[in-house]
Structures are given as structure tokens and as C-alpha cells.
C-alpha positions in Angstrom: -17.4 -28.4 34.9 -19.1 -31.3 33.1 -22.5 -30.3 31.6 -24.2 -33.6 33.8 -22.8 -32.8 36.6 -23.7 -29.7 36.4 -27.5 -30.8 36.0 -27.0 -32.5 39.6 -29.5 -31.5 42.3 -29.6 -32.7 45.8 -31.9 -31.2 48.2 -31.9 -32.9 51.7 -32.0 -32.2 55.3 -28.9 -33.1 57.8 -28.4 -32.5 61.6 -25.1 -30.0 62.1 -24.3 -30.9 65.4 -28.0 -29.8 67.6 -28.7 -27.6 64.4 -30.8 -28.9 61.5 -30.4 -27.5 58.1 -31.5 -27.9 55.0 -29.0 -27.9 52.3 -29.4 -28.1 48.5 -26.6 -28.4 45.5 -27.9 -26.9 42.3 -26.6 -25.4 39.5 -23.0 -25.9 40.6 -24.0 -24.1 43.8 -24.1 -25.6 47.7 -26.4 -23.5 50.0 -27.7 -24.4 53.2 -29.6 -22.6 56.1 -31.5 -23.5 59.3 -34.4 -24.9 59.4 -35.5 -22.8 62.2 -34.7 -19.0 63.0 -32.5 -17.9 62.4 -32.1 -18.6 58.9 -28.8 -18.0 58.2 -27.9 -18.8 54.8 -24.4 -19.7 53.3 -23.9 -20.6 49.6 -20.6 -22.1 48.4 -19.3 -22.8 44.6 -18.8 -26.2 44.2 -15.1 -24.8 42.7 -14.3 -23.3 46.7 -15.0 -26.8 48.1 -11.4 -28.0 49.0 -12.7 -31.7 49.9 -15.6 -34.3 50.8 -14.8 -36.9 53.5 -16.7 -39.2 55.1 -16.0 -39.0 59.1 -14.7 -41.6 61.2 -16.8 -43.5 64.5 -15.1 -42.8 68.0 -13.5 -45.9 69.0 -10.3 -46.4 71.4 -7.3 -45.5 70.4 -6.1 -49.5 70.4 -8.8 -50.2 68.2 -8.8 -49.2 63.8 -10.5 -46.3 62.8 -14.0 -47.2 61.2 -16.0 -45.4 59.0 -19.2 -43.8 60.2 -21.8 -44.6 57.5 -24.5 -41.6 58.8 -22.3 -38.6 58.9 -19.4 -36.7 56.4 -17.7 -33.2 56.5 -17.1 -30.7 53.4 -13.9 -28.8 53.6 -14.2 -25.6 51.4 -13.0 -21.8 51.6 -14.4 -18.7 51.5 -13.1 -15.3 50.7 -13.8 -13.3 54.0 -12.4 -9.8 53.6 -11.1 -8.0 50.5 -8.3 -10.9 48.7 -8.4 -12.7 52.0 -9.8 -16.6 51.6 -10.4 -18.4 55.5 -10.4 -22.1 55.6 -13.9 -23.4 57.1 -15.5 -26.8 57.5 -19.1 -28.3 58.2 -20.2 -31.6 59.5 -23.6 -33.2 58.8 -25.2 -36.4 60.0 -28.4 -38.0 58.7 -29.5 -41.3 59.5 -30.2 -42.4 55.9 -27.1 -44.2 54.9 -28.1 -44.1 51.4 -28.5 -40.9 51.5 -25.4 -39.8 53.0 -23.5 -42.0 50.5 -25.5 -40.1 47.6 -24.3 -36.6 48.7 -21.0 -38.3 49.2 -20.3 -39.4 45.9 -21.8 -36.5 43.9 -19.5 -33.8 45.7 -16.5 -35.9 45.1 -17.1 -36.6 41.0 -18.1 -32.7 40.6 -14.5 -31.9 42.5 -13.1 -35.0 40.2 -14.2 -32.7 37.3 -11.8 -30.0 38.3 -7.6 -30.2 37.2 -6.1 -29.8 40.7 -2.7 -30.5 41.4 -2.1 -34.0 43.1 1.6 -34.4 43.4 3.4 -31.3 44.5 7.1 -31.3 45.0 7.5 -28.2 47.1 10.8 -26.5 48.5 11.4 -24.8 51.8 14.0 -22.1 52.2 14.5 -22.2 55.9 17.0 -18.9 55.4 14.7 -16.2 54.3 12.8 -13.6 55.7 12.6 -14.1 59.4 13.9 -17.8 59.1 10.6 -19.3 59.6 9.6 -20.9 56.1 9.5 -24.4 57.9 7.2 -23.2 60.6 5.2 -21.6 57.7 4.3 -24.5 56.1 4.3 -26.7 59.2 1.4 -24.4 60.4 -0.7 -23.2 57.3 -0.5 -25.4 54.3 0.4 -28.9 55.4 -2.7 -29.9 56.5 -4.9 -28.3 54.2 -2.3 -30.3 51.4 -3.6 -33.1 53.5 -7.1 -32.6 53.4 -6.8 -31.8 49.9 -5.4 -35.0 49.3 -2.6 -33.6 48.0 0.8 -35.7 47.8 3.6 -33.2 49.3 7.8 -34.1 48.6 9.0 -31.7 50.8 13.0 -30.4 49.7 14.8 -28.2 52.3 17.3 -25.9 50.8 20.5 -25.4 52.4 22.8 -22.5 49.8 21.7 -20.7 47.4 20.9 -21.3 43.9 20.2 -25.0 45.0 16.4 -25.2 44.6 17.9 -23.6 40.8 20.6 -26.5 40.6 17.9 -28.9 41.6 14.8 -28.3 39.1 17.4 -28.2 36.3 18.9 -31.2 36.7 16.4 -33.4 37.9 13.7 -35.3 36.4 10.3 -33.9 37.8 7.9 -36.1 36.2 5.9 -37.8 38.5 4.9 -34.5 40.0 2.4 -32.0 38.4 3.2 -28.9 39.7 5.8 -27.0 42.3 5.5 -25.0 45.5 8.1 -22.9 47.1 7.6 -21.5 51.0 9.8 -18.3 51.0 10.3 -14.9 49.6 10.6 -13.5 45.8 14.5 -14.7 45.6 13.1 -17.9 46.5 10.4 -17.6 43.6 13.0 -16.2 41.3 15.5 -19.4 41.8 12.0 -21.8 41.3 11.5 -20.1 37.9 14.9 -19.4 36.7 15.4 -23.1 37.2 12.2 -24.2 35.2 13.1 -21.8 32.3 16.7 -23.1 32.0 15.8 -26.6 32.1 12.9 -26.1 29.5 15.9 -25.0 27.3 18.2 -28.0 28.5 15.6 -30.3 27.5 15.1 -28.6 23.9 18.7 -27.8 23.4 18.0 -23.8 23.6 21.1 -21.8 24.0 19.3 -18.9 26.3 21.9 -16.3 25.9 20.8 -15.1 22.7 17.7 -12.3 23.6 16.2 -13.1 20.1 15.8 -16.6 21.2 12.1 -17.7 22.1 12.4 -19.2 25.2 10.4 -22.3 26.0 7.4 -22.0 28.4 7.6 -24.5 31.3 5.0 -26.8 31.5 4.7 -27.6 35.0 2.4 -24.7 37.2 4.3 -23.3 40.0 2.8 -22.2 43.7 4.0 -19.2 45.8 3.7 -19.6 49.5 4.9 -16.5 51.1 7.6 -16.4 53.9 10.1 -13.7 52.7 10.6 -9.9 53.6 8.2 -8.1 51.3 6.8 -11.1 49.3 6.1 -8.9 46.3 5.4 -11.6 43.8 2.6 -13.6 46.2 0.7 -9.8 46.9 0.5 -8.9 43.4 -0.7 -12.2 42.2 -3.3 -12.8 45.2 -4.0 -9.1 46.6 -2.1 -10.6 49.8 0.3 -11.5 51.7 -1.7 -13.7 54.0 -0.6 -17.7 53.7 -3.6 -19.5 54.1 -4.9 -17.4 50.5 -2.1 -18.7 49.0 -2.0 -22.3 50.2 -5.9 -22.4 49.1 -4.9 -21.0 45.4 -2.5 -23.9 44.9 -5.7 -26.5 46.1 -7.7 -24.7 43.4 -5.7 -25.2 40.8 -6.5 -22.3 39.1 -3.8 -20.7 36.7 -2.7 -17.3 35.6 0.0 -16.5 32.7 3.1 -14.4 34.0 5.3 -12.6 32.5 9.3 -13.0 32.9 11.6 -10.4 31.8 15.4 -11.5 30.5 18.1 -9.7 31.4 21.6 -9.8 29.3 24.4 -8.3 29.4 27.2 -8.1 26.1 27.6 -12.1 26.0 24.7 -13.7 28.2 21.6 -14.2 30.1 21.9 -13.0 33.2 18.8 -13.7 35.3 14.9 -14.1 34.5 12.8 -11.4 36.9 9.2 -11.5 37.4 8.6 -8.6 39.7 11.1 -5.9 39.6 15.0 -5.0 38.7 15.9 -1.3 39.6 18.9 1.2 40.0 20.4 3.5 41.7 18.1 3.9 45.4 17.0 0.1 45.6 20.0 -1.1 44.2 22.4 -0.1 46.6 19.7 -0.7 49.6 19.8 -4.7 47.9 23.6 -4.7 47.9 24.3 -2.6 51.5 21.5 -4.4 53.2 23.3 -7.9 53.2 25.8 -7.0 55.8 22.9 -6.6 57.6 21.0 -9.9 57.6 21.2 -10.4 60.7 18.9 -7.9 61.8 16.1 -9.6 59.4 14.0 -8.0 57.4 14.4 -4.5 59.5 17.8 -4.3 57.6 16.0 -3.0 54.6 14.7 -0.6 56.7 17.8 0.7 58.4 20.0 0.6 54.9 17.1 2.1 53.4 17.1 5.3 55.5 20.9 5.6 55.0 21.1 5.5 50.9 18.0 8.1 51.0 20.2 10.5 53.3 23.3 9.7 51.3 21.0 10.8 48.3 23.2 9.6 45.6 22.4 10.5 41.7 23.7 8.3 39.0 24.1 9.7 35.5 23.0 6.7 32.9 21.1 6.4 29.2 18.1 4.2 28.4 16.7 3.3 25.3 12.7 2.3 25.2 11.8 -0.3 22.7 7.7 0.2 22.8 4.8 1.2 20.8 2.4 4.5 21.0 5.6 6.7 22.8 5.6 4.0 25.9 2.4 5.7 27.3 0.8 4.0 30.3 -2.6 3.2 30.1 -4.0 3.7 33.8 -6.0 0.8 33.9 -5.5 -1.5 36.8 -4.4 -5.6 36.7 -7.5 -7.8 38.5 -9.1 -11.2 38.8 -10.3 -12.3 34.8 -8.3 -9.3 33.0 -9.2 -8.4 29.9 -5.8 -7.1 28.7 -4.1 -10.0 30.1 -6.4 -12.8 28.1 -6.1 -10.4 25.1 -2.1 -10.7 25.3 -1.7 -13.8 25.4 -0.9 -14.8 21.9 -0.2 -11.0 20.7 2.8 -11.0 18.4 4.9 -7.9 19.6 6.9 -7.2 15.5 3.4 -6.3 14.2 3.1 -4.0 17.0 5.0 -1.1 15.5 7.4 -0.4 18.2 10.0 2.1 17.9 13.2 2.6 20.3 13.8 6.2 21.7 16.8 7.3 24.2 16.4 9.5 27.8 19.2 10.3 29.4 19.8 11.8 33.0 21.2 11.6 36.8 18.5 9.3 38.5 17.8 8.9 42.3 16.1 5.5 41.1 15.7 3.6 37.6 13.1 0.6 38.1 11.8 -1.8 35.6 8.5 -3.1 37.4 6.6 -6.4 35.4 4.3 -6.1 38.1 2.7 -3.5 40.1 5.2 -4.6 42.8 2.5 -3.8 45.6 3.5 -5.1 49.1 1.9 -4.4 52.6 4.5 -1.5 53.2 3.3 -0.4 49.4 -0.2 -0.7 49.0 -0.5 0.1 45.1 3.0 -0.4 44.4 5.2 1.8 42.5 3.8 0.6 39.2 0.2 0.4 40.2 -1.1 0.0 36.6 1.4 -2.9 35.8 -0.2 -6.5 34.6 0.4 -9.8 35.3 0.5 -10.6 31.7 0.4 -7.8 29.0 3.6 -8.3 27.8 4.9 -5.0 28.8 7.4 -3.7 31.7 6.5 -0.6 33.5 9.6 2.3 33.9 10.0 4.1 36.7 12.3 7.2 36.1 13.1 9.2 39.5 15.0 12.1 38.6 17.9 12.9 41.1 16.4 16.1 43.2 16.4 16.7 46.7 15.6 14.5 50.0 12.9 16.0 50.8 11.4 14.9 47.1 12.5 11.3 48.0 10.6 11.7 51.4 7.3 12.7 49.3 8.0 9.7 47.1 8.5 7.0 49.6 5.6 8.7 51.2 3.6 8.7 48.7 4.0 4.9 47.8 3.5 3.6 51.4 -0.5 5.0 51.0 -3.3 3.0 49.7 -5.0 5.5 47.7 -1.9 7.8 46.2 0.0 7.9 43.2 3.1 9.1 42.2 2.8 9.7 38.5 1.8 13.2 39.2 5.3 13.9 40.5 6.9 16.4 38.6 10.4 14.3 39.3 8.7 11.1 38.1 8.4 10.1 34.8 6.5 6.6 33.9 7.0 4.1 30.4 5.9 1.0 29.1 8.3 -0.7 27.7 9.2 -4.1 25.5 12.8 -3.8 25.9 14.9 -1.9 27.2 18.6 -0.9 27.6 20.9 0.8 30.5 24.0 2.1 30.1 25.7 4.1 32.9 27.7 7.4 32.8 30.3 7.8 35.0 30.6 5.3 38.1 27.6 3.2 38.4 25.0 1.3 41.1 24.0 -1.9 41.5 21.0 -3.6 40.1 18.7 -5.2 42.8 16.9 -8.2 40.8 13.9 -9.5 42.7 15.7 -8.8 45.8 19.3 -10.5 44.6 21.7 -8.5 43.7 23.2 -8.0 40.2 26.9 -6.7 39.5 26.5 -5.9 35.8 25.7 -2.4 35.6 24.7 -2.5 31.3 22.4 -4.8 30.4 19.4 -5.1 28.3 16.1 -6.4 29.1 13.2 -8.5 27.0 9.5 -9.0 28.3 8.7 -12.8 28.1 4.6 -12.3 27.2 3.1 -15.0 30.2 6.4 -17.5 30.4 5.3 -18.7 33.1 2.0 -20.4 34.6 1.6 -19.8 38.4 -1.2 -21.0 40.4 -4.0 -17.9 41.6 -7.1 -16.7 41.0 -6.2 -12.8 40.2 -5.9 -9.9 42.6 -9.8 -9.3 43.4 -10.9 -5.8 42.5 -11.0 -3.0 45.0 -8.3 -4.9 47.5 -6.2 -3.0 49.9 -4.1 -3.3 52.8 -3.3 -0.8 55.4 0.2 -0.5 54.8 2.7 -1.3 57.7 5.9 1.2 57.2 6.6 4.3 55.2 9.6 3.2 53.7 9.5 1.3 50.2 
């Protein structure tokens, strides 16, 4: 915030509908109580008001609107409960025009201070999750967009892989940022499509893995309205819209890391929450003869693969430094290991490879925690937004009951599953699968992926997504035992 601005200090007295308060702005601060008892105080940073508007006279609906000169309302948001941010509003009314237009004008330069988005092209997947993206955004973030002042293309996609197709090959530049309303395959076409045209642009041929890939410059939004919405509850805390909507008004970014997956001759796919094999593989691939039981079909194909209990024989080589030990340290709003690795050069690292090999219930590469509301810490809990690093899940293939205490265990707020003696956890650079013998499927943010070998590279924060952090000490009271 500018260093004037930040000077500014108002102190005045307004009527709140039959209330009179007194409300001051100082020191970047806006608190206000009543003048008489009770004195219920609220204070608001200037950087949670959303907007400053000046209300309108009541007049007939034949007649143009006019503006009323005494009174103006301040829409700003306020975290309520845990990661949870509510929408509020107040109007005040003084019969000092002068004065009104003082408070007025001050508000709006110290929000003119702050690098919001303005022009947001955002995309709707109406077929995701329980088909209701549309309503989503319809109900939660168009008017607040509006109130924001924000300028909102809306682009309804009708396959898949279009909202891909589309950011590649069109020109985006009159808009500052994007949005999309639906779950993580949604996210993961919005970000695969950025990437890829970053290296359109600067003639980068991405299938080589020793190939920098460019950053995209243009911030992206995550409005959830899929199954699980992994992504939007490991970067907010949440699931819960309105948070999300009110993170893109903010402006507020975060780095994110994107791992690149490759098989012999290509790239494959960009991930940015999770790619595993084996249990969650086959639930991806089984599942989708189910769509049209919605997001219950995870669910039902979830219970059958853990009864089936299939083991899958397979070889991974780690490429990470200190033996790929996990440092139990959690990810949160103003990380300290994310800001310190965001320019950390990984060759002076000292990494080494080393090879495991097994029969695995479950193989996951996590770049996140991958915390949902059915999974309250996620099965990586420890994972970051932006260190750089994957986190390797290894479930050794043992008996159902073991896969009951697992799925369990990861559908609890408070417990872990590193302490399983079937469970073995890694942080990893790279990394490459090969199977043995037959082979699963490879469930990449939610999409499935055929190639059985690949090899995987940690992009260090790729991308820049619109959020504030997780808050410390969030939880949710999880909603289903299953994973």
C-alpha cells in the first residue's frame, strides 16, 4: 500500500440505518462501533474491503437512478470460521455531503493501490461434478464479480479438452487473469492450456523433461464445482465457493508447483495435485461407466477395487536429496519454505536417484497435501504448495483389512498414516515407474492416463494462482470414509 495513503485518517460519525456509529480509518485499518451500548466493535483491513459505492435515491422505476449525495455502502469480507471468508456489507448516511464524498474517495484510491484483477475471462464446465457449475457461479461469484467491478467473459465448455484447445490458441490479452467454475480436471485443462501456449508463443518443444518450461504470465482462479475439488481445498483450506470467489477479488497470489509427466517420446500431461497407481487408478478408470450416478460413483467403484484388493508389482527410482526424507512441517498462509523455494536451483542440491521395488496396493505422487472434505489432512499432509518437491506415497500390497485402516485413517482430521507399518512416505524431484508384470492405470488429477511407464519432473511454482494460503489450524469435519 502506498506510504500516503497509508498516513490517511478519517474519524467521523454516520447513521447505520437507526444506529449511530462512529467509525475511524487509520493505519490501513477501518473500525467502527456504536456510539451507545452496546459497543460492538468491528475492524476491517483496508485489503478485505471488496468495494466502496455510493448508494442510489429511491425513485420510480420509470424514472433514472440518481445518486444519493448523503449516504454510501462498503462491501468487504471477513473470515468467519477457520478458512471460511462470508461476504458482508454496511451502509452509512451523514448529512454532510462533503463529508461523505471525503470518505468516498479515500476508500476507493487506498483499494486503487491494490493489483486486483479487472478483466477475467472465466470458463464454466457445466459437465462436472453434479452438473451444476453454471448454477455455481450464477449464485456465488457473479455478483460479487459485479460489485467488485470486475469485467467477467463468461466461456461455456461443451467436450473436453476445449477450455485446453481454447487458451492455446487464442489471444488472451485484453484480459488479466482466468477463472474456471468446476472440478480439478477442469483446473488441470486451465493450466495444461496456459503452459503449452507459453511454449507456443516461445517456440518451446515441451516433450523434452530437461526443457525449462516457461511460467505463464496470466494468474489463474479456482472456483470449485467438481467431486472432491482437491486443488481449491489445499490452496484455500476449503471447499466453500464464496472463499474462493473472494480470493480471486483480492488478487492475492501464490506460486504452485506443476509436475510433468513423460513417457519414452513426450509430455504427457502437467498435474498439480495428484497422479497415483494401482487403488486410485483403477477407481479413476472403472468409475466412468459410472457417471451417471455423480460423484457417488467414486464411492461405489471405490468399495469394489478395495474388495477386489489387487497388488501390482512395479520399480521406482527417487531422484531427491537427504534419502527423500519428509520433513513433517505443514504448508500455511505466508510459508516460509515456499518463499524460500522459489528461486532454489535444484543441481546444487546434491540429489541422488535410488530404486524400491514391490507389489503395491497404491503408488501416489501427491504435489499437494491433496486434503479434501472426505480427507481432512490429505494423504500427503506435509506436502507444499511450492517447495519444489512431490510427496510419495508407497502402500504396500497387504490385506483388506489394512486398506480399511488406511482409508480410515485418512478420512479423520487429526490422524496420520505415516506410522503405518505398510506405508512408506518420500520426497521426491523426479521420479520414475516402471511396471512388472500386467499393470494399472494412472489417475492424473482425476483424468485418466493409459501409459503405465512414465517419468515425472517437479516444476518449482509454474504456476501463479490467485489465494491467500491455507490459514493455520483449519479443519473440516470430514463427510465419508472413503478416500
Amino acid at each position: 500500500m502506498d506510504s500516503e495513503l497509508q498516513k490517511s485518517v478519517l474519524l467521523s460519525t454516520f447513521h447505520n440505518g437507526k444506529k449511530k456509529i462512529r467509525i475511524i480509518l487509520h493505519q490501513g485499518n477501518l473500525v467502527w462501533d456504536n456510539e451507545k451500548p452496546p459497543y460492538d466493535k468491528t475492524s476491517v483491513p483496508i485489503e478485505n474491503i471488496i468495494s466502496v459505492q455510493q448508494n442510489y435515491m429511491r425513485c420510480h422505476p420509470s424514472e433514472p437512478r440518481q445518486i444519493d449525495p448523503n449516504s454510501f455502502v462498503i462491501h468487504y469480507a471477513e473470515r468467519e470460521r477457520g478458512p471460511k471468508w462470508v461476504y458482508k456489507r454496511i451502509n452509512l448516511k451523514n448529512s454532510d455531503v462533503n463529508l461523505v464524498t471525503s470518505w468516498v474517495k479515500t476508500l476507493q484510491n487506498h483499494l486503487k493501490s491494490f493489483k486486483r484483477p479487472k478483466r477475467l475471462l472465466l470458463f464454466v464446465n457445466p459437465f462436472g461434478g453434479k452438473r451444476n457449475a453454471m448454477q455455481i457461479y450464477e449464485k456465488y461469484a457473479k455478483n460479487l464479480f459485479q460489485i467488485a467491478g470486475i469485467d467477467v467473459t463468461v466461456n461455456v465448455s461443451q467436450r473436453k479438452n476445449q477450455i485446453k484447445d481454447f487458451v492455446i490458441n487464442h489471444n488472451l490479452d485484453i484480459f488479466d487473469s482466468v477463472v474456471c467454475v468446476g472440478g480439478d480436471g477442469t483446473v488441470s485443462e486451465l493450466f495444461n492450456g496456459l503452459v503449452l501456449r507459453e511454449c507456443k508463443i516461445k517456440g518451446i518443444i515441451p516433450d523434452d523433461i530437461n526443457q525449462i518450461l516457461p511460467k505463464p504470465k496470466i494468474p489463474i482462479g479456482i472456483i470449485p464445482g467438481g467431486s472432491t475439488d482437491t486443488i481449491a481445498y489445499c490452496i484455500h483450506g476449503t471447499d466453500d465457493t464464496t472463499t474462493a470467489v473472494l480470493q480471486i477479488i483480492f488478487g492475492d497470489t501464490l506460486g504452485l508447483d506443476l509436475v510433468s509427466v513423460y513417457d519414452e517420446h513426450s509430455l504427457l500431461s502437467l498435474y498439480a495435485s495428484t497422479l497415483s497407481y494401482g487403488y486410485l487408478g483403477d477407481v479413476a478408470y472403472h468409475s466412468d461407466q459410472y457417471r451417471w450416478m455423480g460423484p457417488r460413483r467414486y464411492d461405489y467403484s471405490g468399495f469394489k477395487k478395495l474388495v477386489s484388493n489387487r497388488g501390482y508389482n512395479g520399480e521406482l527410482a527417487i531422484y531427491s536429496e537427504n534419502d527423500g526424507v519428509v520433513q513433517e512441517i505443514p504448508c500455511h498462509e505466508n510459508c516460509d519454505i515456499c518463499k524460500a523455494s522459489k528461486n532454489i536451483q535444484t543441481d546444487r542440491l546434491g540429489c541422488k536417484w535410488r530404486t524400491l521395488s514391490g507389489k503395491f496396493f497404491m503408488v501416489t505422487s501427491a504435489n499437494i497435501s491433496c486434503a479434501c472434505s472426505r480427507s481432512p489432512k490429505g494423504i500427503a499432509p506435509f506436502s507444499h504448495l511450492g517447495d519444489g518437491m512431490v510427496h510419495l506415497v508407497l502402500v504396500k500390497h497387504t490385506s483388506i483389512i489394512n486398506n480399511l485402516k488406511l482409508l480410515i485413517r485418512l478420512s479423520k482430521n487429526e490422524a496420520c498414516i505415516e506410522d503405518l507399518p505398510f506405508v512408506e512416505t518420500y520426497c521426491a524431484r523426479e521420479f520414475c515407474f516402471r511396471a512388472i508384470e500386467g499393470g494399472s492405470k494412472w489417475n492424473c488429477d482425476g483424468e485418466v492416463q493409459h501409459q503405465i511407464n512414465i517419468r515425472a519432473k517437479v516444476r518449482c511454482q509454474l504456476l501463479t494462482i490467485f489465494s491467500r494460503g491455507r490459514p493455520k489450524n483449519s479443519t473440516a469435519d470430514p463427510s465419508c470414509c472413503g478416500f
